[in-house]
N, C-alpha and C positions, 0 to 999 in steps of 0.2 A: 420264583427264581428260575431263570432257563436255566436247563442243562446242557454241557459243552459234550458233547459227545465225542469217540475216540476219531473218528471220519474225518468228523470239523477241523480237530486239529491238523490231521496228516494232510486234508486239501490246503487250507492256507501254510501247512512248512510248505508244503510245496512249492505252491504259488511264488509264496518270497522266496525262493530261493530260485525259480526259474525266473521270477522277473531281475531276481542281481544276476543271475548269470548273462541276462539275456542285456543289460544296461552294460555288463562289461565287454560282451560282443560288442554291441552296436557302438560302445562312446568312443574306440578310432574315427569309425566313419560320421559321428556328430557334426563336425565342421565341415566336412564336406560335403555333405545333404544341406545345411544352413547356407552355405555359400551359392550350391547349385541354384536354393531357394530362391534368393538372393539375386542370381543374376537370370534365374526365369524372372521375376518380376520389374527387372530392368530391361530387359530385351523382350517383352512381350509385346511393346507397342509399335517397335519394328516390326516384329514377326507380322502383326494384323494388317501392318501398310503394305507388307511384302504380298501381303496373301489377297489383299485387294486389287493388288495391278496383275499376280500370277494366281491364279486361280485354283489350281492345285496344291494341297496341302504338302506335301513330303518336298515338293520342288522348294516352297515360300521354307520352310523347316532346313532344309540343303542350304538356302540363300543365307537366311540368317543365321547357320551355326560358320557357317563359312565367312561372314562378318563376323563373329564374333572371336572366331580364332584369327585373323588377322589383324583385327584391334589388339588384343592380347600380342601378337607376336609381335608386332611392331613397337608396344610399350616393352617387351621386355627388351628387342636389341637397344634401343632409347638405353634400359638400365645399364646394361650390360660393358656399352659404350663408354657410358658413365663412366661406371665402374673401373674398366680398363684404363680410360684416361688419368682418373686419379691416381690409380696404382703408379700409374708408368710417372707421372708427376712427382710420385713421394717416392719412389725408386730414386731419380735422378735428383731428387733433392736430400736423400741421404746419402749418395753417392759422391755428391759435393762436399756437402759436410763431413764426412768422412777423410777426403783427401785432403781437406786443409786442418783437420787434427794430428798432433804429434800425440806422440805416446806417451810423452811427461804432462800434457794437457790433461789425459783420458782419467777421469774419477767418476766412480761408479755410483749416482745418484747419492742419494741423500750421504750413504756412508762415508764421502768423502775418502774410499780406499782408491789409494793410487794403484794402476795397474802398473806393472813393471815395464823394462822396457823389451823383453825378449816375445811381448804377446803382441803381436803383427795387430795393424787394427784392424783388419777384414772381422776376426776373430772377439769379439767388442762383444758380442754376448755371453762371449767366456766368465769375462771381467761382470755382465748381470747375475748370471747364475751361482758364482763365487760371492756376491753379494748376499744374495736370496736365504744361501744357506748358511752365512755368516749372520745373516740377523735374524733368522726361523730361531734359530736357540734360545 
């Protein structure tokens, strides 16, 4: 039978415990080493076409980080765009909807509570939140 000696032990507490430490540094930056991975291995076959016509390596590496941030920047104003449009979209179309409700209309989802009529409709998620807390109970 081996014997475990007092050393053995003290090296592997060790060990575990700097390799969890060392797992809870690094798992922020997990996803973003995987991604980086990720898009070296997509943009690698540019980089080699770039480095074939320029011959210098940091120049063909400049060419295509500089592709690769302006693909990126131009998919995100694309989002962004989006984005803004729909807002602005459900903006005015609650806007409308809004102006053509009266305030004997206004019932607050499922509860069927009437809002009264001294609450302005601007004010319309008064009459949710008075719900919310009337049926938490």
């Amino acid at each position: 039978m081996k014997e475990i000696t007092y050393p053995k032990i003290v090296y592997w507490t060790l060990f575990i415990i700097l390799l969890i430490a060392s797992l809870i540094v690094i798992w922020p930056f997990f996803y973003v080493v995987i991604g980086g991975m990720i898009l070296a291995y997509i943009f690698y076959p540019i980089y080699k076409r770039v480095l074939k016509k320029i011959k210098k390596d940091w120049i063909a590496a400049l060419v295509t980080s500089l592709l690769i941030i302006l693909v990126f920047s131009v998919l995100a104003v694309l989002v962004v765009n989006l984005f803004a449009n729909e807002a602005y979209v459900t903006y005015i179309l609650l806007k409308q909807n809004l102006a053509t409700v009266t305030t004997s209309q206004i019932t607050c989802g499922e509860s069927g509570i009437k809002c009264s009529n001294h609450i302005m409709i601007r004010y319309l998620w008064l009459c949710y939140i008075v719900q919310f807390f009337l049926l938490a109970r």
